[in-house]
N, C-alpha and C positions, 0 to 999 in steps of 0.2 A: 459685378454688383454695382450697383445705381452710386453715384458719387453724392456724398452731403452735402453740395450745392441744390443737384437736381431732386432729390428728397423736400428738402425746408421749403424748395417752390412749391412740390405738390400737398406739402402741410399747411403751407401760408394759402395755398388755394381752398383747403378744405376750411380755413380757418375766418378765411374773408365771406364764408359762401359759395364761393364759383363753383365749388362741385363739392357733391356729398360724398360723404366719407368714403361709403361702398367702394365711389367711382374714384378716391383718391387710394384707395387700397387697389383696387383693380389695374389703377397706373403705375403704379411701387412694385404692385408684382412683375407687371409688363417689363418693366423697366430690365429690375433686376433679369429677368429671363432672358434679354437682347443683350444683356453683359456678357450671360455664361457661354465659354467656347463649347462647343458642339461635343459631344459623348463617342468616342470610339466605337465601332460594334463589332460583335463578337461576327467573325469568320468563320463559319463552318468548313468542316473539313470534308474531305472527299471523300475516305472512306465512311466506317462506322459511326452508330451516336456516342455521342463523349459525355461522359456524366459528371457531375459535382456533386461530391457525398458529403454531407457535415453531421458529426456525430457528438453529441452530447454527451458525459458523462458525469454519474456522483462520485467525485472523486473519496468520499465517505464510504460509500458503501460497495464502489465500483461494478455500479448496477448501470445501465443505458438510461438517458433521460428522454433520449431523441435521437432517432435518426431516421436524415433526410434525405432521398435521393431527385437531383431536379436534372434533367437533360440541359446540358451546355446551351439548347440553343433557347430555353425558357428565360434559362440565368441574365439574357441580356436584358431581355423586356422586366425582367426585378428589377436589376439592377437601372432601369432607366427612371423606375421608380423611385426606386431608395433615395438617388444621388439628390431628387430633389427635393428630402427632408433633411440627407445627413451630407451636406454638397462638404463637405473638409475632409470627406474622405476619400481616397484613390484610387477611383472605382476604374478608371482607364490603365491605371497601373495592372488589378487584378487584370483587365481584358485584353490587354497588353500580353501576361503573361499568360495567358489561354491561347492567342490566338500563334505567340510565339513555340508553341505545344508544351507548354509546362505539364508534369504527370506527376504525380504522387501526392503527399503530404506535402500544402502550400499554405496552410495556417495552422500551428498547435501552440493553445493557448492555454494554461490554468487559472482561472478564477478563483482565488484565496477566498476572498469575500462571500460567493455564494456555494464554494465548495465542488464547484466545474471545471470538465477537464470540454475542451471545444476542439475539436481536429476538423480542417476543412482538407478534402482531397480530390483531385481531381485524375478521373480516370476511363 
């Protein structure tokens, strides 16, 4: 991430004039993106496809809400999207753990709140 020195420069530039917002946004983004260390990728494997299943459940009614099947090798190109809305979370850890052959049930979560049971697995 861009450091609060080099930030206030490119606000005080948007500020004085020297460049339009757009192009002061444009450079904040830039910035920030030459910060972040580069994203691990997922390794395929030699033999078969490897899937990532995630299954939604009403834990109320213990009916299905959702379920997702994505091929291992789609999950990298999400996940290269995701990381850069939700960057705090440890997306290199998951792919770490994929590419180390992790198999079964690798996230079971319940949601109190909305009444969901979420199982991610991979297989």
């Amino acid at each position: 991430m861009a450091s609060s020195e080099e930030r206030l420069k490119i606000l005080r530039m948007i500020d004085e004039g020297k460049i339009s917002a757009e192009e002061g946004a444009r450079l904040l983004a830039t910035l920030s993106e030459s910060r972040r260390p580069p994203r691990k990728s997922y390794a395929r494997p030699a033999g078969g496809a490897r899937w990532l299943r995630i299954r939604v459940t009403d834990t109320v009614t213990g009916r299905a809400k959702a379920t997702v099947n994505v091929p291992l090798g789609l999950v990298d190109a999400g996940l290269n999207i995701a990381s850069k809305y939700a960057p705090d979370i440890a997306f290199d850890e998951l792919i770490e753990a994929i590419n180390d052959g992790a198999e079964g049930k690798i996230i079971d979560v319940f949601d109190e709140e909305d009444d969901e049971h979420v199982e991610i697995f991979i297989d």
